[in-house]
C-alpha positions in Angstrom: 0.0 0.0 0.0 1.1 3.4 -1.0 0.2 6.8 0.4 0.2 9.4 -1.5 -0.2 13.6 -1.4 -1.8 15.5 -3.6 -3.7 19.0 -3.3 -6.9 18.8 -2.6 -8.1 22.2 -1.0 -7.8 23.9 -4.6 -9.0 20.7 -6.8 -12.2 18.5 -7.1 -13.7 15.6 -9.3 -10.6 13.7 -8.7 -10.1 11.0 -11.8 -7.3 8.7 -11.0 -4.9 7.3 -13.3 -2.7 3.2 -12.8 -0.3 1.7 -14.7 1.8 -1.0 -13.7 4.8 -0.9 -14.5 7.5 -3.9 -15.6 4.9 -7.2 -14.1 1.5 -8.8 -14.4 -0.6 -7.1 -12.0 -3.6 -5.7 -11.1 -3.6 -2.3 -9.4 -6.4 -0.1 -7.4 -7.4 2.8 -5.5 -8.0 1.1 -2.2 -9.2 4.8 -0.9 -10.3 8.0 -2.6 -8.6 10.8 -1.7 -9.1 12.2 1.7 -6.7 14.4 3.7 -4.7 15.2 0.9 -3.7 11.7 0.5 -5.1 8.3 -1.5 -3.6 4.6 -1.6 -3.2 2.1 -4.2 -3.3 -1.3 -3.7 -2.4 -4.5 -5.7 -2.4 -8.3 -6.2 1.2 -8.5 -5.8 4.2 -7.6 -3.8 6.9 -5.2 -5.0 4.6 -4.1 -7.9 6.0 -0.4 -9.3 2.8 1.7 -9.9 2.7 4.7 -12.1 -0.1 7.1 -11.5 -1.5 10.1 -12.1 -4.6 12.0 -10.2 -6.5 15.3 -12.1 -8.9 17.2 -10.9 -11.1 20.2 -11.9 -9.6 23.4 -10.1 -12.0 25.1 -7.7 -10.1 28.3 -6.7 -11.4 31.7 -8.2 -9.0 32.0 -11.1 -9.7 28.8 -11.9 -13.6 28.9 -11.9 -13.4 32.0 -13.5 -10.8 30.5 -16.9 -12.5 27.3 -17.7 -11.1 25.4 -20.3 -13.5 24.3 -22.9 -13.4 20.4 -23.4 -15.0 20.3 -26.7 -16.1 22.9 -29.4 -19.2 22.5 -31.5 -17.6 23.3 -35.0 -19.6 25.5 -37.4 -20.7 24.1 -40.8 -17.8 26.1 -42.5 -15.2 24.4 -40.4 -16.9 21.5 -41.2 -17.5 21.2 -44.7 -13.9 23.1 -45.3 -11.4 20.3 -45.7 -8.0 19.9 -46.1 -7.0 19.8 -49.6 -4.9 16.2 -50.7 -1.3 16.6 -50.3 -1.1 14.1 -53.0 0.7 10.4 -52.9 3.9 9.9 -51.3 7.1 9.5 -53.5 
């Protein structure tokens, strides 16, 4: 098991990220976050873990500067392709 810090007072909607690395194993987030930290937890002993943890800023700036996840494209970005480069030599 593995504890681990991260900042929750100015984050939220955590989504949490596991890759094993170099074995076979199966990894999971035994806890959610909670008191700035989290654990992982897996099938097998001296298993490296990679991970990552986002989350959706709560502070002013950041509620004030959201970033877009996807546009809506108009019907001119649309319908106005890229013209063919042409084959390969």
């Amino acid at each position: 098991m593995l504890r681990r810090q991260v900042r929750q007072a100015l984050n939220r909607d955590f989504r949490y990220q596991l890759t094993v690395i170099g074995t076979f194993a199966q990894a999971i987030v035994a806890t959610k976050i909670s008191g700035n930290r989290f654990t992982i937890k897996t099938n097998a002993t001296n298993v490296e873990v990679s991970w990552q943890v986002t989350g959706i800023r709560k502070d002013a700036y950041g509620n004030k500067h959201r970033i877009s996840v996807e546009e809506v494209k108009s019907e001119q970005a649309i319908n106005n392709k890229r013209p063919s480069r042409g084959p390969v030599r």
